[in-house]
BANU-393622 format. One record per atom (N, C-alpha, C): x, y, z; residue in one letter. Coordinates in steps of 0.2 Angstrom, whole numbers, plus 5000, padded with zeros to 4 digits. Each point is the difference from the previous one (the first is absolute). Layout:
XYZA/...
//
This chain:
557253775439X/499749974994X/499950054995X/500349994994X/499950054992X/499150014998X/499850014996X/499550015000X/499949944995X/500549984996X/499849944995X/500049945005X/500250005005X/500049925003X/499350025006X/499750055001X/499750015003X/499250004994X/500350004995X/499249994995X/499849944999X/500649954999X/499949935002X/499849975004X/500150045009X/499949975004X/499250005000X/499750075000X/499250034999X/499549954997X/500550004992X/499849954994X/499649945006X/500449975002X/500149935005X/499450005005X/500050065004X/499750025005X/499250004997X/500050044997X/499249974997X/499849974997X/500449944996X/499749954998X/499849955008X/500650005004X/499749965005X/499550045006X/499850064998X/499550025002X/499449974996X/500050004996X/499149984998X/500249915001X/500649965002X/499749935000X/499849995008X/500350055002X/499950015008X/499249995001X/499750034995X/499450015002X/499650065001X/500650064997X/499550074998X/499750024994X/499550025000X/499650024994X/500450064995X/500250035001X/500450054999X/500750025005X/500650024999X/500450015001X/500650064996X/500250025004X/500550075000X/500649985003X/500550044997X/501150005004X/500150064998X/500250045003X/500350085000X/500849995002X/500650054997X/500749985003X/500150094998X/500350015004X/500450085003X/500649975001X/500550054998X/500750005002X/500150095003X/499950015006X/499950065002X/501150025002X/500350044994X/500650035001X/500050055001X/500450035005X/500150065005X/500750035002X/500250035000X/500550045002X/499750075004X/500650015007X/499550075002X/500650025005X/500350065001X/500550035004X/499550045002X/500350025006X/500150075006X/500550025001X/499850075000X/500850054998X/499850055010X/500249985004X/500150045007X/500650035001X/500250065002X/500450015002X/500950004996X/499850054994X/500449984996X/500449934998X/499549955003X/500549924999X/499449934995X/500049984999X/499649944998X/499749985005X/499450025003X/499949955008X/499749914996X/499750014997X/499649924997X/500150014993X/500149944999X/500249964992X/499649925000X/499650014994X/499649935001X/499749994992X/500449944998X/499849954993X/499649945002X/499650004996X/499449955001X/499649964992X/500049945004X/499449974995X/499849975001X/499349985002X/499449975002X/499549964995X/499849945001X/499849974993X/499349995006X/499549994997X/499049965003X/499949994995X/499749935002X/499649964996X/499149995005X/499650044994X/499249965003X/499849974996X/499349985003X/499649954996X/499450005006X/499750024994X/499149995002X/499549974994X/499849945006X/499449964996X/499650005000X/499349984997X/499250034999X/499949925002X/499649995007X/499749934999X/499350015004X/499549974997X/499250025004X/500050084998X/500150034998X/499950085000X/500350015006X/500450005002X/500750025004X/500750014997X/500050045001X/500850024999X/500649995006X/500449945002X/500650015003X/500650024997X/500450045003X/500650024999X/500749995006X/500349994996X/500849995004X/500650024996X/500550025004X/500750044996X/500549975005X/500750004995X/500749995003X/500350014998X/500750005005X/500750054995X/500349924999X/500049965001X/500249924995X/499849984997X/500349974993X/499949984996X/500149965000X/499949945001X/500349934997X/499449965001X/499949914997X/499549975002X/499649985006X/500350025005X/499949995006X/499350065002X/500250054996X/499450085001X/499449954997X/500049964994X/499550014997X/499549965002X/500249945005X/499549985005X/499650055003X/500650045004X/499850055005X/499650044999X/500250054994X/499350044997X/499349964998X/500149964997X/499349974999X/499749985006X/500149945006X/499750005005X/499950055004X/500450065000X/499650065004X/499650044997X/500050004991X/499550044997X/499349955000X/500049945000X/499549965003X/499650015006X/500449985003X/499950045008X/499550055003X/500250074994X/499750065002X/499149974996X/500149984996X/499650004995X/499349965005X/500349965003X/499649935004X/499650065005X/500350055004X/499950045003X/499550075001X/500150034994X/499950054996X/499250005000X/499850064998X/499149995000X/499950074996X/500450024994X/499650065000X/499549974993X/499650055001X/499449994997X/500050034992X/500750054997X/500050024995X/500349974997X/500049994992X/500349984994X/500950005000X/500249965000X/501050014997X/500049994994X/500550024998X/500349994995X/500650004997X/500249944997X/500649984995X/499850024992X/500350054998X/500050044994X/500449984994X/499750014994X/500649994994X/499250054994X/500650044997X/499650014994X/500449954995X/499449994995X/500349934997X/500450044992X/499950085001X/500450034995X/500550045001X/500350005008X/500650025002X/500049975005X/500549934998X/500049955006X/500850015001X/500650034996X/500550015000X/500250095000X/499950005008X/500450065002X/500550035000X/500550044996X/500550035003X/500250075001X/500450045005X/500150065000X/500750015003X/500550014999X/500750035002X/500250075000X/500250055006X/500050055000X/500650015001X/500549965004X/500550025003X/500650014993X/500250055005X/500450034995X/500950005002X/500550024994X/500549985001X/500350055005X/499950065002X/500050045004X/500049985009X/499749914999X/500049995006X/500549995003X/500849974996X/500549985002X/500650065000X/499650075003X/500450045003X/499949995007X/499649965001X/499950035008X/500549945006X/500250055000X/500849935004X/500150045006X/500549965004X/499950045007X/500650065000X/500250004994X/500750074999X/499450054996X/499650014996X/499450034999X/499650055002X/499949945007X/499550025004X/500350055006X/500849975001X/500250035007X/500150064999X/500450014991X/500350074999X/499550084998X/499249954999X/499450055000X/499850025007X/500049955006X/499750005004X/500550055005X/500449995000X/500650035005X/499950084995X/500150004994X/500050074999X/499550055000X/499449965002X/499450025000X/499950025006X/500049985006X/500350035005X/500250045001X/500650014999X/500550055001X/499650064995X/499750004999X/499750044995X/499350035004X/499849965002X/499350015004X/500450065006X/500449965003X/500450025006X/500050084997X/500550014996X/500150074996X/499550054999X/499349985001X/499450034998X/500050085004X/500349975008X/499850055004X/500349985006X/500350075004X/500349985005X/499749965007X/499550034999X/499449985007X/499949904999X/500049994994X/499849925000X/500449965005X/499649985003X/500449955006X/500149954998X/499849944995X/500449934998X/499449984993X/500249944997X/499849984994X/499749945003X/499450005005X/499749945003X/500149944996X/500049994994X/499749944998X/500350024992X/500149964995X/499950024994X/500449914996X/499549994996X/499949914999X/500150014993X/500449974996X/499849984992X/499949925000X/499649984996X/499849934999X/499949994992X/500149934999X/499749984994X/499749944998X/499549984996X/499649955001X/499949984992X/500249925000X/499749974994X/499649925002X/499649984995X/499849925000X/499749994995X/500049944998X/499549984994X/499549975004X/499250004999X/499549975002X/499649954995X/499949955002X/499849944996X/499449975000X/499549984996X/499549975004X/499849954995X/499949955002X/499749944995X/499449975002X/499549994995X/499449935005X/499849984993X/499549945005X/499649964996X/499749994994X/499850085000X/499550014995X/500450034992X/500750015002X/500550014996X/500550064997X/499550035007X/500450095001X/500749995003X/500650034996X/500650015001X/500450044997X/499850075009X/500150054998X/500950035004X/500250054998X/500850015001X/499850085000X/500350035007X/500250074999X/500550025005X/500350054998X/500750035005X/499950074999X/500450035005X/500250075000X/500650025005X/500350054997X/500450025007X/500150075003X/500450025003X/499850075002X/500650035007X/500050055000X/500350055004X/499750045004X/500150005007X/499850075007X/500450014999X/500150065006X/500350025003X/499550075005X/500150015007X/499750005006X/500550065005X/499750055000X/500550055004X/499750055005X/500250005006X/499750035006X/500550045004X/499750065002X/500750015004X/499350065005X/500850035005X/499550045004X/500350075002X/499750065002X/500350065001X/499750055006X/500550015004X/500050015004X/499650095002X/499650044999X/499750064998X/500150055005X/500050054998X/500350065006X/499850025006X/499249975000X/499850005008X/500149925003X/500549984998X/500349945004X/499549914997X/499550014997X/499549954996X/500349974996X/499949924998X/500349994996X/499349984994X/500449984993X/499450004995X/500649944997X/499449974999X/500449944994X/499750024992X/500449964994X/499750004995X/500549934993X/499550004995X/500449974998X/499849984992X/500249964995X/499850004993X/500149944999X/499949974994X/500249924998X/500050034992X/500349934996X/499950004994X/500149934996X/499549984996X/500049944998X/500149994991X/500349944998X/500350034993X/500249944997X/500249994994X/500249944996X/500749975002X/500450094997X/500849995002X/500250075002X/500449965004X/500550035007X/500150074996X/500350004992X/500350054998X/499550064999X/499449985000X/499350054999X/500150045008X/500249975003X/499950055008X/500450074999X/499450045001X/500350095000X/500250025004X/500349995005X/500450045007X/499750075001X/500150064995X/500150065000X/499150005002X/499749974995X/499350025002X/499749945005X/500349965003X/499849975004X/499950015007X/500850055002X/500250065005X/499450044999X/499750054995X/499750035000X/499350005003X/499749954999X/499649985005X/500049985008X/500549965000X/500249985007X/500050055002X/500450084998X/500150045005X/499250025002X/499650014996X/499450044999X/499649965006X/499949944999X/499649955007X/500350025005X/500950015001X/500250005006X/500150075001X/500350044997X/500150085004X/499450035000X/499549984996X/499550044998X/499750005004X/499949955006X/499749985007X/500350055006X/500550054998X/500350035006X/499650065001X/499950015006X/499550065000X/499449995001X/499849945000X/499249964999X/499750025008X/499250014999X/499749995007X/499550004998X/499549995004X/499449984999X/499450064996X/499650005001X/499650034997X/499250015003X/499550064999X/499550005002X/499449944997X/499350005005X/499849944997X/499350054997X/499949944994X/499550024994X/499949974996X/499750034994X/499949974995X/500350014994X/500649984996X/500450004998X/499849994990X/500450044996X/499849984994X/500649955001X/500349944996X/500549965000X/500349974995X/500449994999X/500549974996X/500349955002X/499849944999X/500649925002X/500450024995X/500850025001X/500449984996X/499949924997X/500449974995X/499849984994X/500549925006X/500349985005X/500349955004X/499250025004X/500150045003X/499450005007X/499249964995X/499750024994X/499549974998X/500249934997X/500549994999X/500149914999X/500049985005X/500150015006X/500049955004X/499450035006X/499650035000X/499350035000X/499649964998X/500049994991X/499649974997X/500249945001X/500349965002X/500149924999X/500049965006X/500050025007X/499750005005X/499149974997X/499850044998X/499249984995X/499949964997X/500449984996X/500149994992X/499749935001X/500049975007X/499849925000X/499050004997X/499750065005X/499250024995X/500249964994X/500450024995X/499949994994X/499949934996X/500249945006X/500249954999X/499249985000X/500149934993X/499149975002X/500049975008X/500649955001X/499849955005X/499750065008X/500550045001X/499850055004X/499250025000X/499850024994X/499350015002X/499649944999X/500149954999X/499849954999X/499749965008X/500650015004X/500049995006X/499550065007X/500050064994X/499550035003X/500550075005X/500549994997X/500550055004X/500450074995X/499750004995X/499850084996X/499250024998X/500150075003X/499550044996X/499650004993X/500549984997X/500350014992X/499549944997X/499649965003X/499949934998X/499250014996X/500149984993X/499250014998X/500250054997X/500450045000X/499950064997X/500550034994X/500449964997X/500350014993X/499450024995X/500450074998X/499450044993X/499750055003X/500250015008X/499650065002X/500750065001X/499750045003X/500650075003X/500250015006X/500649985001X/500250005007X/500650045000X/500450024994X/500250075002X/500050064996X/500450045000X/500050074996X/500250004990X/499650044998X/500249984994X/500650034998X/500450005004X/500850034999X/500449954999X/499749935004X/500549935002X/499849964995X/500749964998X/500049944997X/500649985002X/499749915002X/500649975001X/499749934996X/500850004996X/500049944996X/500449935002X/500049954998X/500549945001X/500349994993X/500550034998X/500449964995X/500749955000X/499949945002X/500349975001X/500849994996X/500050004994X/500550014995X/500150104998X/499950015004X/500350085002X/500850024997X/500050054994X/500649994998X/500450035004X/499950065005X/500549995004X/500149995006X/499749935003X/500149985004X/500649945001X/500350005007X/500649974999X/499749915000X/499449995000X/499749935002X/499550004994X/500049974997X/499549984995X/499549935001X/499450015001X/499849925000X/499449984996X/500149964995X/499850014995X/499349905000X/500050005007X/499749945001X/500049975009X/499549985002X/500050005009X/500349935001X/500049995008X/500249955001X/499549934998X/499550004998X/499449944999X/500249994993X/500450064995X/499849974993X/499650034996X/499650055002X/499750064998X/500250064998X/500050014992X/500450064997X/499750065002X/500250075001X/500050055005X/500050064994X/499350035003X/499850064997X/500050065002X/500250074993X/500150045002X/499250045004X/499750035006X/499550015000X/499950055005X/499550064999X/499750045007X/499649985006X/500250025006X/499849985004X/499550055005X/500350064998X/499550065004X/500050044989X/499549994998X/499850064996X/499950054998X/500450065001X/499750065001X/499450005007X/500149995005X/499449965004X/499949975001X/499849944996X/499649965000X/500549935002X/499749965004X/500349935003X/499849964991X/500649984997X/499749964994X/500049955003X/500849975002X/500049925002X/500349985005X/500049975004X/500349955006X/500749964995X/500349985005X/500549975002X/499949925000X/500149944993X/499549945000X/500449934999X/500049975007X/500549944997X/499649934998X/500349964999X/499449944996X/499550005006X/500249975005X/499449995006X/499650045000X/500350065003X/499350064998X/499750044994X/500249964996X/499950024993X/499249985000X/500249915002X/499549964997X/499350025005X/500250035006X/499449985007X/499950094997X/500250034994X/499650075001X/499749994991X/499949944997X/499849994994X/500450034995X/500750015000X/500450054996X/500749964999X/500350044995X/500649974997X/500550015004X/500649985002X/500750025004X/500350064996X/500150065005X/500450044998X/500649994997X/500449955004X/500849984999X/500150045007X/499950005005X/500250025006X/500249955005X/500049934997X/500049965005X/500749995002X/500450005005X/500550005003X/500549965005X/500249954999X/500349975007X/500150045007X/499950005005X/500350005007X/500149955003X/500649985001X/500249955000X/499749924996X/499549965004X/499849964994X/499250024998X/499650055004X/499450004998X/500050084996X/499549994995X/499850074996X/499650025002X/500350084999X/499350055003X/500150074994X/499950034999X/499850054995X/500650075001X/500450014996X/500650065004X/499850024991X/500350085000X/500050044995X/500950004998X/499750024992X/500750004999X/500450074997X/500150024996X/499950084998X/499550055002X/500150035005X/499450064998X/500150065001X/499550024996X/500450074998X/499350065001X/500250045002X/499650075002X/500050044993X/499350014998X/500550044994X/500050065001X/500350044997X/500650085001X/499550054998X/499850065004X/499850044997X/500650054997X/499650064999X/500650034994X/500450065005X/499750015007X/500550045004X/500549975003X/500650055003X/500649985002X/499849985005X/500650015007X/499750005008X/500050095002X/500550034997X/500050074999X/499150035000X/499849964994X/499550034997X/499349975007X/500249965002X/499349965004X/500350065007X/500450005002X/500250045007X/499550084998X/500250024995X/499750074998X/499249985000X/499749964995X/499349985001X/499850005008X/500549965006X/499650015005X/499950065003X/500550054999X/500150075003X/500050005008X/499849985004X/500149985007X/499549925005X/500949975000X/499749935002X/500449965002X/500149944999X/500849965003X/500149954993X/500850005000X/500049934998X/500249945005X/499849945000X/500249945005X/500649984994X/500549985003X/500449964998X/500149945004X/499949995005X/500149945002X/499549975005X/499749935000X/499849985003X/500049975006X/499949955006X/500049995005X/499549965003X/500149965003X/499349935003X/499649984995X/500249994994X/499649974995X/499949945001X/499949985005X/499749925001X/499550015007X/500450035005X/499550015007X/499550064997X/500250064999X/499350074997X/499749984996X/499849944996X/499849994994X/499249925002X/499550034998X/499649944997X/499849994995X/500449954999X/500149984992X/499249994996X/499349975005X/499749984997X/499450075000X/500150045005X/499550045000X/500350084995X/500650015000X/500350044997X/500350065005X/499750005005X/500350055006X/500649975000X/500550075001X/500849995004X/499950095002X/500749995006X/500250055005X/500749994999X/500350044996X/500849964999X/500650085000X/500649985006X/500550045000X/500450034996X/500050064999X/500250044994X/500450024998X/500550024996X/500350084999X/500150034992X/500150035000X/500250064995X/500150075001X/499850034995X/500050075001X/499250044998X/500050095002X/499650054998X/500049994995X/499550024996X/499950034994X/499550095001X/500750034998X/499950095002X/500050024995X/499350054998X/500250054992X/500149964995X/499949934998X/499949964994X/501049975000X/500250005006X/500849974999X/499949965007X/500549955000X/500249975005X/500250025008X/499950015004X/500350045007X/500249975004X/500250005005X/500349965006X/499949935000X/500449965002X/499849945003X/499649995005X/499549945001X/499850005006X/499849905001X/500150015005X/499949955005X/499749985006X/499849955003X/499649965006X/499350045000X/499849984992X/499250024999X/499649934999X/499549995001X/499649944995X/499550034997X/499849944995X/499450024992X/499649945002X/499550014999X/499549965002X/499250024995X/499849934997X/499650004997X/499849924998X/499650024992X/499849944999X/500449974994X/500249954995X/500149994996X/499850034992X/499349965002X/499550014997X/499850074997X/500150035006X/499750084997X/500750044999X/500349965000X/500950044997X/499849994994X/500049944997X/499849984992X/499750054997X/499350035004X/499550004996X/500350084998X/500650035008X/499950074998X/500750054996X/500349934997X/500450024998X/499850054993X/500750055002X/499650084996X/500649994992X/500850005003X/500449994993X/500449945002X/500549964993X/500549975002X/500550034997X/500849985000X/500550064997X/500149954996X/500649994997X/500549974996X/500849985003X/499850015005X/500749995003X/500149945004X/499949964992X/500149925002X/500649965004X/500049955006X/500349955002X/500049954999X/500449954999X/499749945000X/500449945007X/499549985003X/500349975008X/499949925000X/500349965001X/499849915001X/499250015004X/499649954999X/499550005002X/499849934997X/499549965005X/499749944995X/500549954997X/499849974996X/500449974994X/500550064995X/499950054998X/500450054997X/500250055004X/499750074997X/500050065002X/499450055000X/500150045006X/499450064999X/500350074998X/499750004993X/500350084998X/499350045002X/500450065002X/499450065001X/500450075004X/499550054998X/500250075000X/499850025007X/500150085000X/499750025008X/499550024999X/499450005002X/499449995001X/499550065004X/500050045000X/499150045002X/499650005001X/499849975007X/499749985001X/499150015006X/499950065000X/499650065000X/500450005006X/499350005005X/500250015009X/499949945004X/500450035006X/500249945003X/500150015007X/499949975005X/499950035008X/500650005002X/500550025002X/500450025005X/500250045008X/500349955003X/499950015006X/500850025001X/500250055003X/500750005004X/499850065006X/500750035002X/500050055006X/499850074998X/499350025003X/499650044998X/500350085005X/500849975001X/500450055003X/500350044996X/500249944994X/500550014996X/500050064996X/500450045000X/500050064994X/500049994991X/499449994996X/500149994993X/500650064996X/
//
C-alpha cells in the first residue's frame, strides 16, 4: 500500500475508532524499505530486497491505552485492531496518565530527508564496492586469513501518524552501512580479529583508501598483542570504545527509568554528577547529522538541549507520560518501539575539547588506551553503575602509543568514570545510536582498575 492510500485508510480508521467507543484514538503507518548483500568469499553469498508496510493503533478508553498492529490493510484489519485495542484496554490497570497529543499550533507535520543519492544503491552498486572491498581488505596483509563477514545495506520508509485530536504528522529518512570484519592469523600461531563500518547518505561519499586505513589499524594493529600487568591505569576510551561504554548507561537518563526507581540519577537534575570537562548535548536537527528529527513520534517538536552541563545533570529524557507524572513539559523524546512509547535520544553529541588523540596520549604519559569493549551486557549493572568488562588496546609509553595488548578487564563504576574525567579530544565519530547518532571524541578518563597476567612483561 502507497502512502496516499494508506492515509486514507488511517483517515477511516480513526474516525471508526472514536464511534467504536474510544475517547481518544491514534493510526501510525511505516513502509520499512531495505536492500542488504553479503560479500563471502569473493562471490555475493546473500541478496535481499524488501518492503514491509505496519499499521498501529492505540486507543485511550477509561484511562487505558490498548494497542494493536498489522502488516494488512484492508477493512477487514479495521475491526480487528479496534476489538484487540479494546481488549487490552478492558484488561490493563496501569495507574499513570496516557496520552493522545496535538499542539493546536502544529497540528500539520512534515519532514522529508531522503535524498536523490538514494537511487544509486542497486545490486550492481553494491556488488562492485563489496567485492572490491575485499579484495582490498585481502591485500592489507599476508597473514589475513579470510573477510569473515562484510554486509552493505540500505534503508528507507516514510512514517505516518494520524489521530483524533488532529495531529498529522509525516517524516522519512534514508541511509547507507556498510560492516567489515576479518581475521589474522599472528606469528605465535593466535588469531586476532578486527574490523570497521561506515554509514553515509550516498554510496559515492564512501572513501576506500581511508576506510582501509583504519581497518588495517583495528586489525594488524592487534598483532603482537598480550596481555598486560594488573593496576591502576591512567586511561583513554578511544572515541567507538566510549560510545558504546556510555550507552550501555544512558537508559539512567531516561525519566521513566528513574521514575521506576531503576536510576541513581532520580531527583537530581541541577546537581554535579560529572567532571567539569563534559558536556553532552541532544541536538536533534544536528547539521551534520545523516538523521535529522525535528519532531517525536507523539507530535512533540524537539529541542536543541544539554544534558550533562559542564557536570551538571540539567535534564532527563521526557516523553508526555513521564513528563506529565514528573510535573514537567515533554522533551520530544517520546519514541515508538513498536506500538508502545518509551523515551530514546536522538542526536547526541559530546562536545570537543581542543586536543587531538596525539595530544590526549602525551597528556597521559603512562597508561592504556581501551579500544574496544566486551560483555557490555553480562559485566555491566546498569542500575548501580558497577561493570567488569573484557578489554583491549594498547600501552601508552613516554606520552606515545606502545604495544597492543589484550585479555585484560577494566572494571569500575560508571559514575565515578563521569565524575573523573580529566580531558576530551576532538577526534570526533559519529556512530547510529537511538533514534539518530552519537558523535564523540576519545575521552581521559583519569584511572581505572585493571586486571591481566601479572606474568606478563610491559
Amino acid at each position: 500500500m502507497d502512502i496516499k492510500t494508506a492515509e486514507k485508510f488511517m483517515e477511516k480508521l480513526v474516525k471508526a475508532g472514536t464511534e467504536y467507543g474510544f475517547e481518544e484514538c491514534e493510526a501510525s503507518f511505516s513502509i520499512d524499505k531495505s536492500m542488504s548483500m553479503d560479500i563471502l568469499k569473493g562471490e555475493v553469498a546473500s541478496f535481499e530486497n524488501s518492503a514491509t508496510s505496519t499499521l498501529s493503533f492505540r486507543g485511550l478508553k477509561n484511562g487505558q491505552m490498548g494497542y494493536c498492529s498489522t502488516n494488512i490493510l484492508d477493512d477487514s484489519s479495521i475491526d480487528y485492531l479496534l476489538k484487540s485495542a479494546m481488549e487490552n484496554c478492558e484488561v490493563l490497570n496501569d495507574e499513570d496518565p496516557q496520552f493522545i497529543y496535538c499542539d493546536e499550533n502544529n497540528k500539520n507535520l512534515y519532514f522529508s530527508q531522503v535524498t536523490e543519492a538514494y537511487e544509486k544503491n542497486t545490486y550492481k552498486s553494491f556488488s562492485e564496492l563489496g567485492l572490491s572491498l575485499e579484495k582490498a581488505i585481502l591485500a592489507l596483509n599476508d597473514r589475513i586469513d579470510a573477510v569473515d563477514f562484510l554486509s552493505i545495506a540500505c534503508g528507507t520508509g516514510p512514517y505516518l501518524i494520524i489521530n483524533s485530536k488532529g495531529l498529522h504528522s509525516f517524516r522519512d529518512t534514508d541511509g547507507i552501512s556498510l560492516y567489515a570484519g576479518a581475521r589474522v592469523t599472528d606469528s605465535d600461531g593466535s588469531v586476532k580479529s578486527g574490523g570497521h563500518y561506515w554509514v553515509g547518505k550516498d554510496i559515492d561519499d564512501f572513501d576506500m583508501d581511508k576506510f582501509l586505513e583504519t581497518f588495517k589499524e583495528n586489525l594488524i594493529g592487534k598483532m603482537g598483542a598480550r596481555s598486560s600487568k594488573a593496576g591502576s591505569y591512567k586511561t583513554i576510551l578511544k572515541r567507538e570504545a566510549f560510545q558504546q561504554f556510555f550507552m550501555v548507561f544512558f537508559g539512567n537518563f531516561t525519566a521513566t527509568t528513574m521514575q521506576r526507581g531503576l536510576s541513581l540519577l532520580a531527583d537530581r537534575e541541577g546537581e554535579k554528577i560529572a567532571s567539569d570537562a563534559f558536556t553532552l548535548k541532544e541536538v536533534p536537527m544536528y547539521d551534520k547529522a545523516l538523521t535529522k528529527i525535528p519532531f517525536d513520534d507523539e507530535g512533540v517538536l524537539t529541542t536543541e538541549k544539554a544534558i550533562i552541563d559542564k557536570g551538571v545533570f540539567a535534564t532527563a529524557l521526557y516523553d508526555l507520560k513521564s513528563a506529565y507524572k514528573a510535573g514537567k513539559a515533554s522533551t520530544g523524546n517520546g519514541f515508538r518501539n513498536g506500538s508502545a512509547v518509551s523515551e530514546m535520544p536522538t542526536n547526541l553529541i559530546v562536545e570537543a575539547g581542543e586536543k587531538s588523540f596525539d595530544e590526549l596520549v602525551e597528556e597521559v604519559g603512562e597508561g592504556i588506551i581501551l579500544t574496544d569493549l566486551s560483555g557490555l551486557h553480562a559485566g555491566v549493572n546498569a542500575i548501580s553503575g558497577d561493570f567488569s568488562l573484557l578489554c583491549e588496546g594498547y600501552l601508552i609509553e613516554n606520552g606515545k602509543k606502545g604495544r597492543p595488548v589484550e585479555q585484560i578487564t577494566v572494571a569500575g563504576n560508571f559514575y565515578d568514570v563521569i565524575k573523573s574525567i580529566k580531558s576530551v579530544g576532538n577526534d570526533i565519530i559519529n556512530v547510529p545510536s537511538g533514534e539518530g547518532e552519537f558523535f564523540t571524541p576519545s575521552v581521559y578518563v583519569g584511572e581505572l582498575a585493571i586486571s591481566g597476567d601479572d606474568e606478563s612483561n610491559q
